[in-house]
C-alpha positions as YAML, in Angstrom:
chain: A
units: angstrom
residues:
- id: 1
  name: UNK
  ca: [102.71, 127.21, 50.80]
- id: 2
  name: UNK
  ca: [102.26, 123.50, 51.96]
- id: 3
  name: UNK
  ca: [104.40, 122.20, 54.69]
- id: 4
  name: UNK
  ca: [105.87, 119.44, 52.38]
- id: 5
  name: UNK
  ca: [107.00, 122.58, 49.82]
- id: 6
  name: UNK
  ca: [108.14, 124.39, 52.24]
- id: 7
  name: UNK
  ca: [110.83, 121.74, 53.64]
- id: 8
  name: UNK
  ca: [111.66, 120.77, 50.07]
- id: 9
  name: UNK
  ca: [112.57, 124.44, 49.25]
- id: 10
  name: UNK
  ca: [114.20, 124.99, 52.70]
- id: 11
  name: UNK
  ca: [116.46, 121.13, 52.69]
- id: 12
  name: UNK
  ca: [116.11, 120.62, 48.96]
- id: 13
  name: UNK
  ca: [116.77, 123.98, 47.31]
- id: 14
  name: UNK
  ca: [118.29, 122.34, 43.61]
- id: 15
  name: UNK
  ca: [115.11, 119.93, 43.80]
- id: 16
  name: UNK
  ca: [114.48, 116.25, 44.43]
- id: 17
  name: UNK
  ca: [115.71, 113.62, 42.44]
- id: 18
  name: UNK
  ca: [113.37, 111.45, 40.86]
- id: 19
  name: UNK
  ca: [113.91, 107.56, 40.31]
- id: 20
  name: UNK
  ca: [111.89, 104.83, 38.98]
- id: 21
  name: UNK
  ca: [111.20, 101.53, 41.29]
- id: 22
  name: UNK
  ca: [113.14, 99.57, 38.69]
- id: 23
  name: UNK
  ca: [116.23, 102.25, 39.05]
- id: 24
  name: UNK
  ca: [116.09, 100.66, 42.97]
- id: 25
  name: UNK
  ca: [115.01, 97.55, 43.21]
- id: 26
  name: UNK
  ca: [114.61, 93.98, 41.65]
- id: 27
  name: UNK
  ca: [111.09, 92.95, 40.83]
- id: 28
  name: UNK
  ca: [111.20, 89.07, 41.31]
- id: 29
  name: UNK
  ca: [107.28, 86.89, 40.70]
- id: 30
  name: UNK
  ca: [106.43, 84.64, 43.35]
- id: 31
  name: UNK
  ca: [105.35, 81.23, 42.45]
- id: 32
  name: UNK
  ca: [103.51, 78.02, 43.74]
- id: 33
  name: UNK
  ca: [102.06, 78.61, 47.50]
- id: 34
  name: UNK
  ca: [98.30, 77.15, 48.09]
- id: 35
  name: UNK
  ca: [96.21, 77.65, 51.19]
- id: 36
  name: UNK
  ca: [96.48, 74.01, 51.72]
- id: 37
  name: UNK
  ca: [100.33, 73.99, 52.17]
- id: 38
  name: UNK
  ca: [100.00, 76.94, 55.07]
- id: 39
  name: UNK
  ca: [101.29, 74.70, 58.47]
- id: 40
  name: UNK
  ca: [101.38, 75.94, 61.70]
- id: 41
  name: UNK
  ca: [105.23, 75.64, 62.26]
- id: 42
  name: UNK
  ca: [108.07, 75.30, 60.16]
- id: 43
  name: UNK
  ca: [109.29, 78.02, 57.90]
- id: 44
  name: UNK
  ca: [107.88, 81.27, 57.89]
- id: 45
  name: UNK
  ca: [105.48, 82.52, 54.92]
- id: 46
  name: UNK
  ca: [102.95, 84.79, 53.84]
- id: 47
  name: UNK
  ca: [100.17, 83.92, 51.44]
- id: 48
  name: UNK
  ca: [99.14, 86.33, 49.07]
- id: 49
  name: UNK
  ca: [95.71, 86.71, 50.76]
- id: 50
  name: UNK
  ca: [96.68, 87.12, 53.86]
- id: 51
  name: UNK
  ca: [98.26, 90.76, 52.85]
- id: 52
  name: UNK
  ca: [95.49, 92.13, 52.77]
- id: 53
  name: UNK
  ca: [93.85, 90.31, 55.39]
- id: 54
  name: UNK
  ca: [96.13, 89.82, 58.36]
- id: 55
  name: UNK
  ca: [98.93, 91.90, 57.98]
- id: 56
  name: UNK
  ca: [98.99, 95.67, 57.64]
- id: 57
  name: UNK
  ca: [101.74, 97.68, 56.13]
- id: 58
  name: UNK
  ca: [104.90, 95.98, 57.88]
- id: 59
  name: UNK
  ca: [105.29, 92.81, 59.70]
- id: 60
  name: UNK
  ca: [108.35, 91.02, 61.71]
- id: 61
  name: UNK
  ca: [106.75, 87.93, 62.09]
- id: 62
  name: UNK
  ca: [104.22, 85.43, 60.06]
- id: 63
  name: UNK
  ca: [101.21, 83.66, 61.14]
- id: 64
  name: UNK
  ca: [101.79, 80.84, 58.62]
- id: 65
  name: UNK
  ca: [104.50, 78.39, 57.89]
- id: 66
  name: UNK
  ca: [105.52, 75.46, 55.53]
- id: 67
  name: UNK
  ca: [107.86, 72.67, 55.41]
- id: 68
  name: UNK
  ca: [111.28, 73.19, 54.98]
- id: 69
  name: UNK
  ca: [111.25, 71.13, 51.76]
- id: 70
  name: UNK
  ca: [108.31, 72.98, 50.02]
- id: 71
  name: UNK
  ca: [110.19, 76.26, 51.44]
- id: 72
  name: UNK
  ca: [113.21, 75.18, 49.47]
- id: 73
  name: UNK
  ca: [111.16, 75.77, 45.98]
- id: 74
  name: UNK
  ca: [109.26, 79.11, 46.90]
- id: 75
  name: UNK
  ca: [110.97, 82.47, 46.55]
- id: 76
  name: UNK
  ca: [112.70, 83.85, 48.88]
- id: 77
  name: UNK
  ca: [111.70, 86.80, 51.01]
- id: 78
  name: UNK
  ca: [114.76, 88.64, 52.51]
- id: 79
  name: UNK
  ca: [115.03, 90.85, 55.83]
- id: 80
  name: UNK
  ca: [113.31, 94.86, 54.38]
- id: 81
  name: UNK
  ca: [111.96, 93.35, 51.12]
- id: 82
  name: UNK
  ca: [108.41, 94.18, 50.62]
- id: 83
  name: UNK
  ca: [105.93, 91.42, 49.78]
- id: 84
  name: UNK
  ca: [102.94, 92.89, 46.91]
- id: 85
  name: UNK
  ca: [100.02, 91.18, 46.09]
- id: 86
  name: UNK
  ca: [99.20, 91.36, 42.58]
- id: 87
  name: UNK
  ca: [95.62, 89.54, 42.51]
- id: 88
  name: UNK
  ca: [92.43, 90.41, 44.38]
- id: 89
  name: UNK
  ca: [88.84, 90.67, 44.32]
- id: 90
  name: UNK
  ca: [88.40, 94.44, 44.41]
- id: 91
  name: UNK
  ca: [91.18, 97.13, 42.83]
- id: 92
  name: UNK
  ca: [92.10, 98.52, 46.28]
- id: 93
  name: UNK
  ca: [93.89, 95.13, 47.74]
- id: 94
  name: UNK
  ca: [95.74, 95.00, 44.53]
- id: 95
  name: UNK
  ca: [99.31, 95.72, 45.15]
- id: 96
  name: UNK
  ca: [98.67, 96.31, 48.68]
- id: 97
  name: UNK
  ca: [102.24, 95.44, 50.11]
- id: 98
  name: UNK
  ca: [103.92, 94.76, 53.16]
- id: 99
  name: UNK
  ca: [107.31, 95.30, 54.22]
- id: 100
  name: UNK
  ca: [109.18, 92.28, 56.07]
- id: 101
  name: UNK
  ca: [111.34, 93.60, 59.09]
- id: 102
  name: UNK
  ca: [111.84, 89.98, 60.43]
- id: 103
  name: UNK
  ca: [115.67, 89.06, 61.09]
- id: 104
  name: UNK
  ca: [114.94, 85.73, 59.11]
- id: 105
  name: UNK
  ca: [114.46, 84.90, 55.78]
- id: 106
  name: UNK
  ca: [110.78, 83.61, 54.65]
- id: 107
  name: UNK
  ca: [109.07, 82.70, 51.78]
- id: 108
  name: UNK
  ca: [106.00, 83.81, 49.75]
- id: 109
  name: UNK
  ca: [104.35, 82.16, 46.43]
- id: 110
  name: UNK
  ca: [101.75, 82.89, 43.54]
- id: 111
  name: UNK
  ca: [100.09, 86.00, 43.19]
- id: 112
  name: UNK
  ca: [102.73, 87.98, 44.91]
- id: 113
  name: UNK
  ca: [105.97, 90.02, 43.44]
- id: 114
  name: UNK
  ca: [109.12, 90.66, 45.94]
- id: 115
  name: UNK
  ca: [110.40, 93.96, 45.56]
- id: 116
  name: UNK
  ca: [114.05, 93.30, 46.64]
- id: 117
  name: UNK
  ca: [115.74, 96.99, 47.19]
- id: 118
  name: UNK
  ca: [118.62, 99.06, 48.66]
- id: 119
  name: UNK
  ca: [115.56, 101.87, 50.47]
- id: 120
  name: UNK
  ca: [114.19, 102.17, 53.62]
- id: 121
  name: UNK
  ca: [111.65, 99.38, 53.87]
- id: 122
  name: UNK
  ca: [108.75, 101.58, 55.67]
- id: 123
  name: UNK
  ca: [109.23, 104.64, 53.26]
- id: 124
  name: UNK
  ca: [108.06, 102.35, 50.02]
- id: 125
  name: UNK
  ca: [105.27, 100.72, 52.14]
- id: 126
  name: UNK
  ca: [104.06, 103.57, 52.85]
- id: 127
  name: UNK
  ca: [104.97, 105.05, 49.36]
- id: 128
  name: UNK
  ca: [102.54, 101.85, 48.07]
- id: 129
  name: UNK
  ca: [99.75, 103.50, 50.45]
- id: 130
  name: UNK
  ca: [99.38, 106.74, 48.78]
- id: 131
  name: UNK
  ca: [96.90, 108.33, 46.47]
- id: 132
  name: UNK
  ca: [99.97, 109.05, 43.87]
- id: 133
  name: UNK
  ca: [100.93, 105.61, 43.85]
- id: 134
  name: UNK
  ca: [96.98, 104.77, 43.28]
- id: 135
  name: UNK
  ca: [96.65, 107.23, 40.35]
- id: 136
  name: UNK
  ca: [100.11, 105.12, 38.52]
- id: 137
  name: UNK
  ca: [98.03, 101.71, 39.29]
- id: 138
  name: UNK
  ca: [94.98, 102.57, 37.76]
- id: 139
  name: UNK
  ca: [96.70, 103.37, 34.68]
- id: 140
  name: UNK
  ca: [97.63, 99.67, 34.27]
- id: 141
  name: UNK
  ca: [95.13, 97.73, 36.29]
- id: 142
  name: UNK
  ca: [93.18, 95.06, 34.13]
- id: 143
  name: UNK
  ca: [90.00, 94.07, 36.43]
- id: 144
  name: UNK
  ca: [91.39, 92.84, 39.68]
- id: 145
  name: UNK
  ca: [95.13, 91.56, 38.14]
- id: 146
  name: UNK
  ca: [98.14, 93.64, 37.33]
...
């Protein structure tokens, strides 16, 4: 017997529960963020190509900003959401997500979704990592968009 069934028979004898992402959490689209509005002060951000280029699967800090007034029309990224990409050049960056543990508030734009949730913030990053979570993606992956 695997270690992971034997824990869920010895913690979680009448089974696990099962939800769906959208049972837990609020799927809201990014919009309007170019590579030419990244600063290097101001309010925090993360580009969608830097999620799969500078950051790995949690961060709690940015290495890009933007004015406060271009800030004011981006989405919103609060403390534990996670931050997906949903464009890339190959089909392994694509929905590669990172969970924001900063204190503050930042903002993200095109090409990303904010999954806003009430779960722990590391356990769906990682969750995003996995081969299960791989096998759902492929299912509805059109070239290198989802």
């Amino acid at each position: 017997m695997r270690r992971l069934d034997r824990l869920i028979s010895e913690l979680c004898p009448d089974g696990v529960g099962f939800a769906s992402l959208g049972d837990v959490a609020e799927i809201v689209r990014g919009s309007g963020l170019t590579k030419n509005d990244l600063l290097e002060s101001g309010i925090g951000c993360i580009h969608y190509g830097q999620i799969y280029t500078r950051y790995g699967t949690f961060a709690d800090k940015t290495i890009s900003f933007v004015s406060e007034n271009l800030a004011d029309k981006l989405k919103k990224v609060y403390p534990d959401n996670l931050i997906m990409a949903v464009t890339s050049e190959n089909y392994e960056d694509v929905c590669k997500t990172v969970a924001w543990l900063g204190k503050e508030s930042i903002v993200t734009g095109g090409h990303t979704a904010i999954i806003r949730h009430n779960q722990n913030p590391k356990y769906l990053a990682y969750y995003f990592q996995t081969s299960d979570f791989s096998q759902q993606k492929r299912k509805i992956a059109h070239g290198t968009k989802l």
